[in-house]
MINULUM-149124 format. One line per 4 residues: number of its first residue (from 1); their letters; for each residue x, y, z of N, C-alpha, C. Coordinates in pm, whole numbers, m for minus. Layout:
N
NUM = A = X Y Z X Y Z X Y Z; ...
This chain:
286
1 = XXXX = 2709 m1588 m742 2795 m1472 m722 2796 m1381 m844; 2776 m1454 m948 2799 m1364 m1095 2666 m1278 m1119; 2555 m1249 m1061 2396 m1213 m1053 2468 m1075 m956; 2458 m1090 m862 2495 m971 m766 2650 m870 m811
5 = XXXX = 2714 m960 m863 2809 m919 m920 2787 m793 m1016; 2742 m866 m1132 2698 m747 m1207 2583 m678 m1184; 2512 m696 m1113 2402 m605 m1042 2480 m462 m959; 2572 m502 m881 2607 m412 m846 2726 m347 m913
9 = XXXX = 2725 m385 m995 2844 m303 m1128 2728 m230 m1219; 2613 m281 m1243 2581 m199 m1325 2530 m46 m1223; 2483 m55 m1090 2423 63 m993 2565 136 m976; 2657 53 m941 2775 186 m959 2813 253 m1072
13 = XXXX = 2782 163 m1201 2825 253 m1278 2663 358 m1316; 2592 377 m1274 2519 472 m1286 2500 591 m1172; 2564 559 m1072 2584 622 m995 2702 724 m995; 2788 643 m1119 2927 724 m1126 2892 827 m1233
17 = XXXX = 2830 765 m1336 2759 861 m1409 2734 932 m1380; 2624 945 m1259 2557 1067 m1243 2610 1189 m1195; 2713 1121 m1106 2804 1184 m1031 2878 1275 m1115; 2955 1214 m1239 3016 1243 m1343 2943 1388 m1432
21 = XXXX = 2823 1395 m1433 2718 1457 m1469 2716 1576 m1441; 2727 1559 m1287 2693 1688 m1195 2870 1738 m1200; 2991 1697 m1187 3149 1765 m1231 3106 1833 m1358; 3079 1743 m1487 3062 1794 m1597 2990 1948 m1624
25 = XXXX = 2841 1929 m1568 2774 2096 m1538 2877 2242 m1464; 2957 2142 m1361 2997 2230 m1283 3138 2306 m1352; 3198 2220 m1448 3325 2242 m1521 3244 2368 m1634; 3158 2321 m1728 3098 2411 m1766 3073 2570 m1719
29 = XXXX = 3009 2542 m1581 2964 2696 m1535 3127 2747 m1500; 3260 2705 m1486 3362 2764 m1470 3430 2827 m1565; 3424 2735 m1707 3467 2789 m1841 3414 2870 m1910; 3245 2874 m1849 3181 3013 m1937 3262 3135 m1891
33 = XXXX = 3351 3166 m1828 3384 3272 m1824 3519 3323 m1937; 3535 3213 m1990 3658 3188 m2089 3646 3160 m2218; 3666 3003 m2220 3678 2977 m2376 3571 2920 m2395; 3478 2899 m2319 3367 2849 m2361 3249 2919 m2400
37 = XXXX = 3294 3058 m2427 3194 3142 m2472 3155 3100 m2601; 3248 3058 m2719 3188 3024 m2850 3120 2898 m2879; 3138 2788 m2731 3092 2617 m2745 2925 2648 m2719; 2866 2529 m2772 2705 2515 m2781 2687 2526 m2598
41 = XXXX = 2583 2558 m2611 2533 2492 m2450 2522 2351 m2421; 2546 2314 m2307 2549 2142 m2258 2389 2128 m2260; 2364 1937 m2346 2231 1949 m2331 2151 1946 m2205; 2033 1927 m2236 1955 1970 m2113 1978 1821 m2066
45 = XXXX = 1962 1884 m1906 2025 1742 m1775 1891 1631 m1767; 1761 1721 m1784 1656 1681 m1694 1626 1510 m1829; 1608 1565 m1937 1572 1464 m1983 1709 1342 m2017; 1796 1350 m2003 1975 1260 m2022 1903 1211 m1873
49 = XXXX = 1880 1272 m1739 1893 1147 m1621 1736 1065 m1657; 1638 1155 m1700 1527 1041 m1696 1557 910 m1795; 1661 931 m1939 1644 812 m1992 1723 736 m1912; 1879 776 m1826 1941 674 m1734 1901 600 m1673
53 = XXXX = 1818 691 m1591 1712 649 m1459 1641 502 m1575; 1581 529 m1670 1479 419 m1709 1602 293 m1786; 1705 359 m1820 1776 202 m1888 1796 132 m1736; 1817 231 m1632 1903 155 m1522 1780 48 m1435
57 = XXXX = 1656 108 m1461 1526 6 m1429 1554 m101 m1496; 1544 m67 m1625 1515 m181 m1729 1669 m317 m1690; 1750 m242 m1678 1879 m335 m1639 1859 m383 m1535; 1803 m346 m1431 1739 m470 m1302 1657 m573 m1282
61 = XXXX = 1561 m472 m1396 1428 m568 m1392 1542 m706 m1517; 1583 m665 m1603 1664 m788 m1671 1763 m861 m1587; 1820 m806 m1455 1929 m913 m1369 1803 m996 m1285; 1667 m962 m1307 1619 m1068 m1205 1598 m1018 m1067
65 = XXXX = 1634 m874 m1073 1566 m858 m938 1416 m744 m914; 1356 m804 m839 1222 m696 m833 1255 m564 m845; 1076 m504 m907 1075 m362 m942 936 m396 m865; 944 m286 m821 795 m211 m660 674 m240 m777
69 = XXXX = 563 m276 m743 478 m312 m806 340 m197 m789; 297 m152 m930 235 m33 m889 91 m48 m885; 14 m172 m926 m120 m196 m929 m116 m305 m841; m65 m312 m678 m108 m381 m539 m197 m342 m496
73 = XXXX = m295 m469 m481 m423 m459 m409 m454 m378 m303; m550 m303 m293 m571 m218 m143 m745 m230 m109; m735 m285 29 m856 m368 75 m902 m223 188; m1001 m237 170 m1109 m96 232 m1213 m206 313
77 = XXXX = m1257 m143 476 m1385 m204 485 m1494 m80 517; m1550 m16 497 m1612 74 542 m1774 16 593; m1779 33 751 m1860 32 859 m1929 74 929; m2047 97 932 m2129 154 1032 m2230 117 1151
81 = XXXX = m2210 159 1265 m2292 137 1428 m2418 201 1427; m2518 98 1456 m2605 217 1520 m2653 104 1653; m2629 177 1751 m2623 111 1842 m2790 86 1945; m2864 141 1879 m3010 119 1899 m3105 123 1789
85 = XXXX = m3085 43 1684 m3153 22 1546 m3282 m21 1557; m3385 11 1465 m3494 m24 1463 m3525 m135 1409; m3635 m196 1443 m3697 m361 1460 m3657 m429 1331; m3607 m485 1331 m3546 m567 1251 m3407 m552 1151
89 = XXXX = m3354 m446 1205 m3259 m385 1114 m3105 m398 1161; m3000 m493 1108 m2888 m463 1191 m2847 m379 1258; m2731 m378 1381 m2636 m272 1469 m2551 m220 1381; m2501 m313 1348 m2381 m306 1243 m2417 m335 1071
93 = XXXX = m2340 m281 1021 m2319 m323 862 m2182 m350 815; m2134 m422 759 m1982 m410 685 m1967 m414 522; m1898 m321 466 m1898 m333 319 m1764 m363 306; m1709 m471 220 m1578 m471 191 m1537 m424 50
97 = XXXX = m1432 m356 10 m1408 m330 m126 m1295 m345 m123; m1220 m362 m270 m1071 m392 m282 m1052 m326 m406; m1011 m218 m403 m930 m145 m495 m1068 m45 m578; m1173 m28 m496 m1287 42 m560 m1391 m7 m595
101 = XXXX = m1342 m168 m589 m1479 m260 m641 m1543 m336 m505; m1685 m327 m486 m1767 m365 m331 m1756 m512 m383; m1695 m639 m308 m1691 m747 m313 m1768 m847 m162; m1804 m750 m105 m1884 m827 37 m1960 m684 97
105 = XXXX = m2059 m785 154 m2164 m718 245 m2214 m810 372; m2209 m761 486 m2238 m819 597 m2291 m730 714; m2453 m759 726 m2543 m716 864 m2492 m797 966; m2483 m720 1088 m2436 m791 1204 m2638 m831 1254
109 = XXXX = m2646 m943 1276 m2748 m1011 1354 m2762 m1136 1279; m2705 m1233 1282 m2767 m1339 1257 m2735 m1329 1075; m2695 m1251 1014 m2717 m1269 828 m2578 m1324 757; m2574 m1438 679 m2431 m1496 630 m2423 m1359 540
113 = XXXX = m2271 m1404 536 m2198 m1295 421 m2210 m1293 286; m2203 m1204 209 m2254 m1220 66 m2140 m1168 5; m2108 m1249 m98 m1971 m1226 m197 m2019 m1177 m327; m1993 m1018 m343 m2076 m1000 m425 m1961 m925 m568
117 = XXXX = m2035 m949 m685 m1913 m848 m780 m1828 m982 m848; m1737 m872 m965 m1618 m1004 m965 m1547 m1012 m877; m1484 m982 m784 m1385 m985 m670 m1479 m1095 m581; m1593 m1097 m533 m1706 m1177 m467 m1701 m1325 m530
121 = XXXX = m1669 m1325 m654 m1679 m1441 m736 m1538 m1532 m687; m1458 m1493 m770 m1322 m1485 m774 m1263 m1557 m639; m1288 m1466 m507 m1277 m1493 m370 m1410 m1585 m313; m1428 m1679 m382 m1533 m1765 m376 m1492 m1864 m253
125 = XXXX = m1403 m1784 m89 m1447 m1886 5 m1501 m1811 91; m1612 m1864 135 m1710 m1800 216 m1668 m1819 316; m1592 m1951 383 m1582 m1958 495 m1439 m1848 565; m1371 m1849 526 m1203 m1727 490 m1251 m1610 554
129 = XXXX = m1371 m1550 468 m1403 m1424 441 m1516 m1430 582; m1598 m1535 648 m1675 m1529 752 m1576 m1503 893; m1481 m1549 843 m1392 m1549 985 m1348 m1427 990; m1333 m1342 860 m1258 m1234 893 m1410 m1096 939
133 = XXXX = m1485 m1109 885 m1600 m1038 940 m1632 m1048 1081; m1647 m1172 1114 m1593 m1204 1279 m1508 m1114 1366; m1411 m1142 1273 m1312 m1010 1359 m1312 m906 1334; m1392 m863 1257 m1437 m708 1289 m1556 m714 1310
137 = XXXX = m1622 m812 1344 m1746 m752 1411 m1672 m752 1544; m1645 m806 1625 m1579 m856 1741 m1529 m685 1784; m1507 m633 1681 m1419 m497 1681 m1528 m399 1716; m1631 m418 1569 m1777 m318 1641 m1849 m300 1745
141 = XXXX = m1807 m458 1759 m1876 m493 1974 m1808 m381 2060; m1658 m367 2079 m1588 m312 2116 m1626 m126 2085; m1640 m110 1993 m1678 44 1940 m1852 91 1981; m1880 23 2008 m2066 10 1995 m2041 74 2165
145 = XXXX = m1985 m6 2232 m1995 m8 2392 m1938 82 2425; m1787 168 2359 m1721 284 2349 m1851 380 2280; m1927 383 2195 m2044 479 2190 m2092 524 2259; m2201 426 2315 m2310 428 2417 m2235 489 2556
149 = XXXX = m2133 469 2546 m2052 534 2679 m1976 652 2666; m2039 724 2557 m1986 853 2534 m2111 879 2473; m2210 852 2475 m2337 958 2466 m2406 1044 2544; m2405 1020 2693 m2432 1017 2847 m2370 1200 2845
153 = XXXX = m2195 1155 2845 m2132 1240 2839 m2054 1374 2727; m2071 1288 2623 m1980 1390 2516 m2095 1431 2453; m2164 1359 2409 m2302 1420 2330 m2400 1422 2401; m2437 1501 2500 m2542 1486 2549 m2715 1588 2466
157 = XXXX = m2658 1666 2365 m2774 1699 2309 m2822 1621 2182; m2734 1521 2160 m2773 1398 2027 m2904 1307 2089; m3044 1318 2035 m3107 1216 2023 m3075 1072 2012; m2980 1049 1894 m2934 924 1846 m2807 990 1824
161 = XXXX = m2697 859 1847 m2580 843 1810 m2524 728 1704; m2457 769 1609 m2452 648 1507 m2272 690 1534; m2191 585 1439 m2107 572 1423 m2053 501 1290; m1979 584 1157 m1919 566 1070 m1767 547 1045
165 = XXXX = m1696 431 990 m1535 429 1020 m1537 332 908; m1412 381 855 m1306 312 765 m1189 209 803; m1176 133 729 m1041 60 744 m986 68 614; m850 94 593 m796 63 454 m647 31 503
169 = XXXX = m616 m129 434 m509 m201 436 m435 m187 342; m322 m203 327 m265 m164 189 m100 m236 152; m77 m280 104 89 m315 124 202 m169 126; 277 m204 255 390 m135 267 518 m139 185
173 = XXXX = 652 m76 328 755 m109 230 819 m257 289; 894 m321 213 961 m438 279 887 m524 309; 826 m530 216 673 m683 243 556 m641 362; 577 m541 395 480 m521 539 373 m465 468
177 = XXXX = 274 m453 590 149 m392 574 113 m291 637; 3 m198 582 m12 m76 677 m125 m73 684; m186 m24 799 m351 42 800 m368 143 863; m469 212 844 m532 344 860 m640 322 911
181 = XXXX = m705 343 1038 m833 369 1058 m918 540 1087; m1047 569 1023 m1127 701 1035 m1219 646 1104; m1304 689 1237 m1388 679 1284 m1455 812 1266; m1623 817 1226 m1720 917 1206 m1802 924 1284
185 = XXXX = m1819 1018 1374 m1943 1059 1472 m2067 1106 1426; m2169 1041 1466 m2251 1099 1395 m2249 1217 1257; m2163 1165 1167 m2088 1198 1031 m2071 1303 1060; m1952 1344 1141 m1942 1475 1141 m1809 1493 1192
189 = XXXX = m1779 1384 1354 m1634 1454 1382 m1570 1352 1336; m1458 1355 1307 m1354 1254 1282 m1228 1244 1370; m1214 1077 1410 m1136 1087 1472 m1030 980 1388; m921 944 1398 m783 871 1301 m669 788 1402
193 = XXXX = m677 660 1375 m582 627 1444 m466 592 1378; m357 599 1429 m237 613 1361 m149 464 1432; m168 367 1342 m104 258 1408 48 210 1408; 93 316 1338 216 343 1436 297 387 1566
197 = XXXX = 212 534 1578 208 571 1698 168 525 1849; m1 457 1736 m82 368 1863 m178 480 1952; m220 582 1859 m263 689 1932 m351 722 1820; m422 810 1861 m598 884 1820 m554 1031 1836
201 = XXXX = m604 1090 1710 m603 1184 1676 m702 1274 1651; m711 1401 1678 m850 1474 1638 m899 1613 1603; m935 1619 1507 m950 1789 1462 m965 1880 1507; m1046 1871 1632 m1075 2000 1710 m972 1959 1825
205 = XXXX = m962 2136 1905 m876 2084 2061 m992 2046 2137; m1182 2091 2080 m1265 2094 2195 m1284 1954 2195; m1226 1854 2130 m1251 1682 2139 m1147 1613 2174; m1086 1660 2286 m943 1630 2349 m1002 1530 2457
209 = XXXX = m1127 1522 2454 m1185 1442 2611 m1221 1300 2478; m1319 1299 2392 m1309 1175 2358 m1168 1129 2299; m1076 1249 2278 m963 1182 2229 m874 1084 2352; m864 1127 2503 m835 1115 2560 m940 976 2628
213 = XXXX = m1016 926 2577 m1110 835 2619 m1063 730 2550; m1052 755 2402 m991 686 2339 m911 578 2346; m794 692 2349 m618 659 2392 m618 579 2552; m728 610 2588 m700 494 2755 m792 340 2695
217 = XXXX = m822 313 2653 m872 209 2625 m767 137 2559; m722 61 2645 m605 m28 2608 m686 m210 2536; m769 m196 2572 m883 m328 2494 m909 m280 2370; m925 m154 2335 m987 m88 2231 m838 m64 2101
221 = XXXX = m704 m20 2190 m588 m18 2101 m529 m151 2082; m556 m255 2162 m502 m382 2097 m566 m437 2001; m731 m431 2037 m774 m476 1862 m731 m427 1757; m715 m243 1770 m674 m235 1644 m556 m256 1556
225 = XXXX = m448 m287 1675 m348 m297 1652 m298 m449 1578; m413 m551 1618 m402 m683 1640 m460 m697 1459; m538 m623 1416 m591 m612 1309 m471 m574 1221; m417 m455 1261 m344 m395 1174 m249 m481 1124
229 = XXXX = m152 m515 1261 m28 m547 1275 m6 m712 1184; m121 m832 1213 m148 m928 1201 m276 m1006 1055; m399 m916 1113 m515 m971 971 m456 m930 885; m392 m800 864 m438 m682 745 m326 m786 618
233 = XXXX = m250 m830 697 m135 m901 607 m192 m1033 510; m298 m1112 610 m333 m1235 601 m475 m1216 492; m544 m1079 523 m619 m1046 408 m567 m1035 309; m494 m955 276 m406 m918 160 m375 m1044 70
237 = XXXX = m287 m1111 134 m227 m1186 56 m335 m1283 0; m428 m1299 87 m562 m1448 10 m621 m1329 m162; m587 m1204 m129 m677 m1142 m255 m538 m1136 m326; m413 m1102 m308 m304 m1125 m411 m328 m1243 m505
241 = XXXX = m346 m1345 m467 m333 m1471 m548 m412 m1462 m669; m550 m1368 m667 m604 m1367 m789 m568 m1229 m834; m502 m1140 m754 m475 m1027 m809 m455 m1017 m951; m340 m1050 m1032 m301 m1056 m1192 m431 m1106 m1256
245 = XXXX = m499 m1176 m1212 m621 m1259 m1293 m702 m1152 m1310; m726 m1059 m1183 m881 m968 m1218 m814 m887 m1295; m668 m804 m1269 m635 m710 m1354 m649 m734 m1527; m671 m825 m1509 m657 m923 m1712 m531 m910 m1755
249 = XXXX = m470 m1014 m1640 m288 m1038 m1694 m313 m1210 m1637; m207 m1300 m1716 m220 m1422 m1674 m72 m1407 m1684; m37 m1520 m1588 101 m1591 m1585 144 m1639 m1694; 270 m1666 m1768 322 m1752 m1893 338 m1911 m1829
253 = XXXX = 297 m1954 m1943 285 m2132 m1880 428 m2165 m1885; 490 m2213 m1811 573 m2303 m1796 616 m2407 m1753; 710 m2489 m1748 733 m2621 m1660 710 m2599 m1519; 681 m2748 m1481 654 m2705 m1330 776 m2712 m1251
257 = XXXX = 869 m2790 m1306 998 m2756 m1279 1118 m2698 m1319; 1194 m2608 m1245 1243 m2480 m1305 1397 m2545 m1250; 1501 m2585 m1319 1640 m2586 m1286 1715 m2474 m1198; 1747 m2493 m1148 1845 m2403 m1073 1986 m2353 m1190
261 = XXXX = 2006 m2221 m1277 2096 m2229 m1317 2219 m2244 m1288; 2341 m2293 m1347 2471 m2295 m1295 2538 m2163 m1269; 2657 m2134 m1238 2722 m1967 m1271 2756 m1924 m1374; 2791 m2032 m1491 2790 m2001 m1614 2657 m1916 m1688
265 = XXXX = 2527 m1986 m1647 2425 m1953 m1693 2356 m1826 m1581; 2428 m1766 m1491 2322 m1733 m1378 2297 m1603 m1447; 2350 m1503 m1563 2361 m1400 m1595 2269 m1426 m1762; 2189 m1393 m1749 2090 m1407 m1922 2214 m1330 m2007
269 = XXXX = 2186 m1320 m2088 2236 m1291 m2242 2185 m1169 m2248; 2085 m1145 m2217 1990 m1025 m2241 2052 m890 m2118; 2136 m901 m2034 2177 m844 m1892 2262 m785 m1987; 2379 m853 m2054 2495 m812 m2080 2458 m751 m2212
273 = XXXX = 2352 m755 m2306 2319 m705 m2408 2267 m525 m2356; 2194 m532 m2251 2148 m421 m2219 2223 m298 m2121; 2315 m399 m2041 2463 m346 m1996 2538 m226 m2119; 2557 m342 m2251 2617 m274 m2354 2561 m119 m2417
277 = XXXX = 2438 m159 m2406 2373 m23 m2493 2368 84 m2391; 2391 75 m2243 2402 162 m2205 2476 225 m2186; 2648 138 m2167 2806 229 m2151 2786 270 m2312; 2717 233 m2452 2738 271 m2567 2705 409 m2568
281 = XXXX = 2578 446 m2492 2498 551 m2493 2541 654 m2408; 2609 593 m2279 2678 704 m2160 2836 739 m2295; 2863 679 m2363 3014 740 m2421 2937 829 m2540; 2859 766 m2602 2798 891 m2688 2774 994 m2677
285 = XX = 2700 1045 m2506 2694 1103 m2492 2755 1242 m2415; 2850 1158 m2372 3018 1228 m2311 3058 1262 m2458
């Protein structure tokens, strides 16, 4: 009880502050018309809330509770169809990257996956990473057959039809995950699915027919959805675990067993030290 306690004593009292802040300006602009013609000007606001704003971080991150983490992994697969390839050459290709660095490569026909890079190293299970290529090849099957069935009709002056698309997974808010998919037409039109909506989107109005081809493929919106809603999470988290390691940060060693503090102890020393310097600094500066 004593953790939340002063957690939420210290957000109100910065909230009262601020509040306090904005009366204070406003008392000001009333007295310039009076006696406050001979007083200094009030200092400037912008830089007084940024140092608040940062003691009032620093006072959370010291009660023990999370601060949003700004170097989270973000997993990319970028993919390409060609759905009548020449003699010996995959349909498909998959490149995986995570955060800019290419850590896998995978030809659809018959070729194991290759873990390549430090991230390739690092993520040294082949078998993890085969299953998840699986399911997006499983996905390209699905897109390949959506091609070939819009060449007939939407492109009918294309010789060849290829197909280019993105995936990028990323952590959300509230532990969730998000993804984005770009599909590329013969690198040129783009189409975007929005897996919130659950709908396909598209630049021109004159591509309202493959957009509309799209959006009826209810086999075609559950994979992606099934990806989104479900892998994108289960990827993520297998590359979190070495996350801090590639960045070149290690954990501090400690016991493997950690006491549960009492209520006496549930509040560090360091909370109420940093508590202090800040009502010291809000009266200084009143």
């Amino acid at each position: 009880m004593a953790l939340p306690a002063a957690t939420n004593f210290g957000i109100g009292f910065l909230a009262l502050f601020v509040m306090s802040l904005g009366t204070w300006g406003a008392r000001g602009g009333g007295l310039s018309m009076g006696l406050t013609a001979h007083l200094p000007p009030p200092p400037p606001m912008a830089p007084l809330l940024g140092t608040i704003f940062a003691l009032g971080l620093l006072f959370l991150q010291t009660a023990g509770l999370p601060v949003p983490r700004a170097n989270a992994p973000i997993l990319c697969y970028n993919f390409s169809i060609t759905p009548r390839p020449s003699l010996g050459q995959p349909w498909c290709d998959i490149q995986g990257i995570i955060s800019g660095n290419t850590f896998l490569r995978y030809g659809c026909g018959g070729e194991k996956v290759k873990l390549i890079g430090p991230w390739g190293t690092k993520l040294n299970d082949t078998e993890f990473w085969e299953r998840q290529t699986e399911t997006l090849k499983d996905l390209l099957e699905e897109l390949k057959k959506k091609l070939l069935d819009m060449k007939a009709e939407d492109f009918p002056h294309s010789d060849s039809i290829s197909l280019q698309g993105r995936m990028v997974c990323k952590p959300g808010d509230n532990g969730r995950t998000s993804a984005s998919w770009e599909l590329h037409i013969n690198k040129q039109k783009t189409y975007s699915f929005n897996s919130e909506s659950k709908k396909w989107t598209v630049p021109h109005p004159k591509d309202q027919l493959v957009k509309t081809t799209l959006n009826s493929d209810r086999d075609l919106t559950s994979s992606l959805m099934k990806i989104s809603d479900g892998d994108c999470k289960k990827w993520l988290e297998q590359i979190s675990v070495h996350c801090d390691e590639m960045l070149g940060t290690t954990a501090l060693p400690g016991p493997q067993h950690v006491p549960v503090p009492s209520r006496a102890t549930a509040i560090r020393p360091t909370t109420w030290v940093l508590l202090g310097i800040l009502i010291c600094f809000i009266i200084i500066v009143i």
